[in-house]
C-alpha positions in Angstrom: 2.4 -10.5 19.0 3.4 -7.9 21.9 6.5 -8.3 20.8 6.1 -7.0 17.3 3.9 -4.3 18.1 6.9 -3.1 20.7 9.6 -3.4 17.8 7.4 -1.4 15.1 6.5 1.6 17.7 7.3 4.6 17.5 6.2 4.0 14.1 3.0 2.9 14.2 1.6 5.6 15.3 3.9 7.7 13.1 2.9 6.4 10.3 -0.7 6.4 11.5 -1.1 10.1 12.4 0.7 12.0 9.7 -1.8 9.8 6.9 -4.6 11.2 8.9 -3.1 14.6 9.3 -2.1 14.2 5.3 -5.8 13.5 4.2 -7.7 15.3 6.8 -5.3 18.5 4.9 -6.1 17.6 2.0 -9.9 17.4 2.2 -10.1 20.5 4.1 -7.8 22.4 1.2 -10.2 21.1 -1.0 -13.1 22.5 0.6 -11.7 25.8 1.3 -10.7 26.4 -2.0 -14.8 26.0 -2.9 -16.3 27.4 -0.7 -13.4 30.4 0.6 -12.6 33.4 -1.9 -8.5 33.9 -2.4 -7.8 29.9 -1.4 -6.2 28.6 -4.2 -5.3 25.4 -3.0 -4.1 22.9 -5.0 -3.7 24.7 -8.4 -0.2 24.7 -8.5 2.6 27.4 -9.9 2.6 28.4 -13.4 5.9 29.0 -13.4 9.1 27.0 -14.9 12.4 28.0 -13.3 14.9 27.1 -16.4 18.1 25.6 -14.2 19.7 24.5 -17.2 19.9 27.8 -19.3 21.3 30.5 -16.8 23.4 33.0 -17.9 25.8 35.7 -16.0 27.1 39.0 -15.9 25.3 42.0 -18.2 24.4 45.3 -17.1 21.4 43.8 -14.9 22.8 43.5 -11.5 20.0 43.2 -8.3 23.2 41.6 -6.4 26.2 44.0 -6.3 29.3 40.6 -5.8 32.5 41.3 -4.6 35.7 41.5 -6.4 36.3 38.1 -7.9 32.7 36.7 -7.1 30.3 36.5 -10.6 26.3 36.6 -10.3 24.5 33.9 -12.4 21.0 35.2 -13.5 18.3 31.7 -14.2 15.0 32.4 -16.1 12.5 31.9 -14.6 9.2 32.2 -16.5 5.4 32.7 -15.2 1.9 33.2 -16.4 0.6 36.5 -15.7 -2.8 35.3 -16.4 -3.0 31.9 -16.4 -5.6 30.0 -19.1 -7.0 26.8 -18.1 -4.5 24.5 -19.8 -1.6 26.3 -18.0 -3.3 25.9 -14.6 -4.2 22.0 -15.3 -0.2 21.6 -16.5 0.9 23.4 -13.2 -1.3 21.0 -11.0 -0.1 17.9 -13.1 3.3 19.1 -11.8 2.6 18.8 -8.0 -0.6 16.3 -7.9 1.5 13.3 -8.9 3.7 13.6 -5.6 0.9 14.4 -3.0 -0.6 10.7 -5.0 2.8 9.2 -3.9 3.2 10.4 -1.0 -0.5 9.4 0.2 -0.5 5.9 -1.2 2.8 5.2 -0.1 1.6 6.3 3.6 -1.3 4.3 3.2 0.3 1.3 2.5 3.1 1.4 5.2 -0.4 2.4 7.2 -1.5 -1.4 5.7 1.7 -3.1 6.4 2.4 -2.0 9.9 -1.3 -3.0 11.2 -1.0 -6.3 9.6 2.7 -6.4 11.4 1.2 -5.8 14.8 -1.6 -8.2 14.6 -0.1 -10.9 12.5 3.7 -10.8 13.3 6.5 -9.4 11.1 7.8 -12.9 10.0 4.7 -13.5 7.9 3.8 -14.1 3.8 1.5 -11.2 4.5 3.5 -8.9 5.7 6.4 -9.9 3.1 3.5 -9.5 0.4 2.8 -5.7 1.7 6.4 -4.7 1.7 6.6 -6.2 -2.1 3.6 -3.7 -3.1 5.4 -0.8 -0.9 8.6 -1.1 -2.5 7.2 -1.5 -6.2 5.3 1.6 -5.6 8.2 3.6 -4.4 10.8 2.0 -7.4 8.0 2.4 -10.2 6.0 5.1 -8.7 8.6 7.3 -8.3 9.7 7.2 -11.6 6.3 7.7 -13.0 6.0 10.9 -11.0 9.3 12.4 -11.6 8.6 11.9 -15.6 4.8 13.2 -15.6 6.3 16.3 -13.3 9.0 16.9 -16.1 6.8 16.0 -19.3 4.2 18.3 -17.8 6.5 21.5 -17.2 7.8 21.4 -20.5 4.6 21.9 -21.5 3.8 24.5 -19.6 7.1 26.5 -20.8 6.1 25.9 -24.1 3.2 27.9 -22.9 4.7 30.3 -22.2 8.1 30.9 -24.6 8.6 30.5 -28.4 12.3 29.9 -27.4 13.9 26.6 -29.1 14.8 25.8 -25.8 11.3 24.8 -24.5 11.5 21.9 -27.1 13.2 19.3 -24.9 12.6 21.0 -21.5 11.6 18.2 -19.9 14.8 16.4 -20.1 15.9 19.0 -18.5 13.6 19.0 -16.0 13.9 15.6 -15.6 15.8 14.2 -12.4 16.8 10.9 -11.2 14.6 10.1 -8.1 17.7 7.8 -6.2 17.0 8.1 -2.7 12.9 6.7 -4.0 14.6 4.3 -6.1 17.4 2.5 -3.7 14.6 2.3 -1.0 12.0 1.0 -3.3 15.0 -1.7 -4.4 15.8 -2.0 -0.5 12.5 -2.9 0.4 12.1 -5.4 -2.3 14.8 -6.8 -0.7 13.9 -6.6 2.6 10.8 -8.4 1.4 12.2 -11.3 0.1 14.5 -12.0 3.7 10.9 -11.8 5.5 9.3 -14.0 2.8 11.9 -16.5 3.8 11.6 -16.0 7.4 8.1 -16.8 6.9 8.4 -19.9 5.2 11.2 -21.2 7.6 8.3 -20.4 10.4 6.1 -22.2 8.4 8.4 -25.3 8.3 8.9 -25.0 11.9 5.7 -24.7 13.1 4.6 -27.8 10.9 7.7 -30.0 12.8 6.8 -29.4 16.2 
């Protein structure tokens, strides 16, 4: 299989040293924000940027624009002194990426080893792209809707404003680029499962 481990390098070891980079962070964040006064790792910002609802001109003016150029002015709302429900909403924001992002590395991680010491035209590693590209299609979306779901709840926290009722469609956004590669690797799966069974077939003739 020299040949496989050749075509999947430089990535390999990518792949490889930025999940051991990732959780080796990760851990050490963890610890420091124990063990280290003014660390706050990981508890995310309790503030909600409302994109949706800018306004412009008024008398407020921190930007001075040039004849014919407006200033729009977004709200952006934060927790002076945040309580314990706005800080677990503000990580609930954040945590759900750092969980895709880790367990998508980890099983490219999975898929490339088995690659190199299997071969790419195998059932395994067309079962291992399967689970990578349903994470990324499915996970994605899971992420982007907790993020959204999560800040409207923390601007209702933090306004009485009608507005903060449906936030999080607002907040909400389309993950594509997640979504088309999740839907490209389920494809991609599919050509290598029948590149393995052609292998297969082969293998039993001669």
């Amino acid at each position: 299989m020299s040949e496989d481990r050749k075509l999947l390098e430089p990535l390999t070891s990518i792949v490889s040293i930025a999940l051991r980079i990732l959780l080796g962070a990760l851990v050490a964040g963890f610890f420091l924000n124990l063990f280290v006064d003014g660390v706050f790792w990981g508890r995310g910002d309790t503030c909600v940027t409302m994109d949706w609802s800018g306004t412009s001109g008024g008398d407020f003016h921190p930007y001075e624009p040039l004849p014919g150029a407006g200033v729009d002015y977004t709200p952006r709302l934060c927790a002076e002194e945040p309580t314990t429900w706005q800080r677990v909403l503000s990580v609930a924001r954040t945590a759900p990426t750092t969980v895709l992002l880790v367990g998508g590395l980890y099983l490219l991680d999975r898929l490339l080893r088995l690659a190199v010491r299997e071969g790419v035209h195998t059932r395994g590693a067309a079962a291992r792209l399967r689970v990578l590209g349903w994470w990324l299609l499915l996970g994605s979306l899971v992420v982007e809707t907790a993020a959204s779901v999560a800040g409207g709840l923390l601007l209702g926290t933090l306004t009485d404003d009608e507005v903060a009722d449906a936030a999080w469609a607002q907040l909400w956004s389309a993950p594509y680029l997640a979504v088309l590669t999740g839907l490209g690797l389920l494809t991609f799966a599919r050509i290598v499962g029948a590149s393995a069974l052609l292998r297969d077939e082969l293998d039993a003739v001669v």
